[in-house]
C-alpha positions in Angstrom: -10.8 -23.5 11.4 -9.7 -23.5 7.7 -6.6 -21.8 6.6 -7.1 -19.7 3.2 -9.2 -17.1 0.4 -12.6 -17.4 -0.2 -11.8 -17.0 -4.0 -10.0 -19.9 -3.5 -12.2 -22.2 -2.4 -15.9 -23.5 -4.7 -19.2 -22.9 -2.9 -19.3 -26.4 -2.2 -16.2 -26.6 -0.1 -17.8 -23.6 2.0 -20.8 -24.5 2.9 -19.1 -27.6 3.8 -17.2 -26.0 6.3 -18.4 -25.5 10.3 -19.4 -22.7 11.7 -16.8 -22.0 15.0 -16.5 -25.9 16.0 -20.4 -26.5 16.0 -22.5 -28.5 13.2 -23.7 -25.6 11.9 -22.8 -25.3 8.1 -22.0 -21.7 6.4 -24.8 -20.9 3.8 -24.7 -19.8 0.1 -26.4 -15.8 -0.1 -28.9 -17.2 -2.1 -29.3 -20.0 1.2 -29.4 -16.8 3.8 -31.9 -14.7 1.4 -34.6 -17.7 1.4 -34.3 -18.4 4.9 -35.0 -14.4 6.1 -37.5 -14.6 3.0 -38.1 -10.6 3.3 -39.2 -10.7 6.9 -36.4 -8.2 7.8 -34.4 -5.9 5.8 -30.9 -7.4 4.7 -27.7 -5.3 4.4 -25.0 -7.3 2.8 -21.3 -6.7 2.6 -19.3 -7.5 -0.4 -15.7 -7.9 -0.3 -13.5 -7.8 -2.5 -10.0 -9.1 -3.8 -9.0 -7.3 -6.7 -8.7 -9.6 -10.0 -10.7 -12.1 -8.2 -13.9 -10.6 -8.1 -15.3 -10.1 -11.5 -19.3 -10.8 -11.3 -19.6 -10.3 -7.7 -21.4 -6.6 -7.5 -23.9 -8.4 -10.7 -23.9 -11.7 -8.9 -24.7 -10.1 -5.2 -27.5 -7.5 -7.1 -29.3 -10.5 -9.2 -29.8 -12.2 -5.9 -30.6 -8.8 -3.7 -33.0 -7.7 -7.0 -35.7 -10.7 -5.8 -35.4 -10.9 -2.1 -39.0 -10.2 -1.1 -37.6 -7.7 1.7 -35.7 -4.0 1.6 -31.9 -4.8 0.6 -29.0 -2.8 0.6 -25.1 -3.8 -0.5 -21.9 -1.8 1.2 -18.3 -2.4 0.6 -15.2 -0.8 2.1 -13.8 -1.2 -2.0 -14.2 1.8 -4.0 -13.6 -0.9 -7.1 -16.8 -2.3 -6.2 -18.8 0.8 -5.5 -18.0 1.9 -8.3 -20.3 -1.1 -9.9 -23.4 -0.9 -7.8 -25.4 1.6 -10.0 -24.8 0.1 -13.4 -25.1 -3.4 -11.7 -27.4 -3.0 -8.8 -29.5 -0.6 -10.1 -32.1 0.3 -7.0 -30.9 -1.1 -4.3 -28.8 1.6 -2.0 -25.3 1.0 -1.6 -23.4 2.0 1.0 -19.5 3.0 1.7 -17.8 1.1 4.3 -14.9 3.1 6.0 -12.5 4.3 8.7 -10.1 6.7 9.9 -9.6 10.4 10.4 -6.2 10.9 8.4 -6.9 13.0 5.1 -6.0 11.1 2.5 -8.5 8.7 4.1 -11.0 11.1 4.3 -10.8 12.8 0.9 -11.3 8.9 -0.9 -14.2 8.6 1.5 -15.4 11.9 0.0 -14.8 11.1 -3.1 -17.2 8.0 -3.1 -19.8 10.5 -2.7 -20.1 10.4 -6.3 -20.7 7.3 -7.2 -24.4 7.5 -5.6 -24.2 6.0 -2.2 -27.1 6.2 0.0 -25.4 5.4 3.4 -22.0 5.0 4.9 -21.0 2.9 8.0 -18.0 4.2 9.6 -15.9 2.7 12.1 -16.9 3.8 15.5 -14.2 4.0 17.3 -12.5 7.1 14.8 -15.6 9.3 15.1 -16.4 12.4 15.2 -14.9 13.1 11.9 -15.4 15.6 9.3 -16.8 13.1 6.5 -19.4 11.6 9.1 -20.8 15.4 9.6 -20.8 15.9 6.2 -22.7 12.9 5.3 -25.1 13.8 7.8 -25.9 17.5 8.2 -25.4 18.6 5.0 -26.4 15.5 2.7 -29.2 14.0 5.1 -27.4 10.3 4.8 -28.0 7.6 7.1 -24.6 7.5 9.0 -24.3 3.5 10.9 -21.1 2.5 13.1 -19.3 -0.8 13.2 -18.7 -2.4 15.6 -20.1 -1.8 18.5 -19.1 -3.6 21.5 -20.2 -1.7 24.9 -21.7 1.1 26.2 -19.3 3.4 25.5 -19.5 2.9 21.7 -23.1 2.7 22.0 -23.3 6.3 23.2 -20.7 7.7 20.5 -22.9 5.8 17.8 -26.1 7.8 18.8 -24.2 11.3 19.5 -22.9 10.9 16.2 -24.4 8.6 14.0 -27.6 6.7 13.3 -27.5 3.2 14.1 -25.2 0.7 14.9 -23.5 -3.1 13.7 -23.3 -4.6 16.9 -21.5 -7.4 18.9 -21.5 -9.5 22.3 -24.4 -8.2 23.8 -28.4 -7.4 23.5 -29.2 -4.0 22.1 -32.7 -4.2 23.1 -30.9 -3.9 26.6 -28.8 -1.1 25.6 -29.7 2.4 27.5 -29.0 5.1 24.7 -28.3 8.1 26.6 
């Protein structure tokens, strides 16, 4: 219900703020990470604004380096992927992307050297020729985003490996 950046704004006027009109505050990482305290694996998304985000891939891998769970970061910025070996050494990163247009596909492609370990890919614009890549001939875990009925559900899992998921229960899901 707050109009503005996230750079903009101190962790203290964030966490102040309300979560969709109820009194539910939003929490700090750190706040998230203690509260799951390593029962289940945590994938965390870093985005990014360039020339506002100096510290973040350190800042986010510090936290992720002592969460008593399996961890993994992913970003859709190539700036920030860039950073995850040198300052999240050991904990797989991941490439967050879209489309089927080349010149988005060859920047997909060329994340593949900075040592990812997974992409997610937009559901809706698969099959693609990255996606295939990543998984038949490099073995990478391949997720979709985001999943919202059973159509997509049955694209994920004809051509990916798991799904991010909204509005409904996946433990209800038929995969066919």
């Amino acid at each position: 219900g707050q109009d503005g950046f996230v750079w903009q704004r101190t962790a203290a006027e964030m966490t102040a703020l309300r979560v969709g009109g109820t009194s539910d505050h939003l929490p700090t990482l750190q706040q998230a990470l203690d509260l799951v305290d390593g029962r289940v694996p945590m994938v965390v998304e870093l985005k990014g604004v360039p020339g506002q985000d100096e510290g973040l891939v350190e800042s986010v891998g510090e936290m992720l380096k002592h969460y008593k769970g399996k961890a993994a970061i992913m970003s859709f910025d190539h700036w920030l992927i860039r950073d995850f070996p040198k300052h999240a050494p050991g904990i797989p990163g991941g490439l967050t992307a879209y489309g089927n247009d080349v010149k988005l596909i060859e920047a997909h492609f060329a994340m593949l050297a900075h040592d990812i370990a997974f992409a997610s890919y937009a559901a809706g614009d698969l099959p693609n020729r990255f996606v295939s890549f990543v998984r038949e001939r490099l073995k990478m875990p391949v997720i979709t985003w985001t999943v919202l009925d059973q159509p997509a559900v049955d694209l994920t899992f004809r051509y990916a490996d798991q799904m991010t998921f909204e509005g409904f229960e996946p433990d209800l899901v038929q995969v066919a």
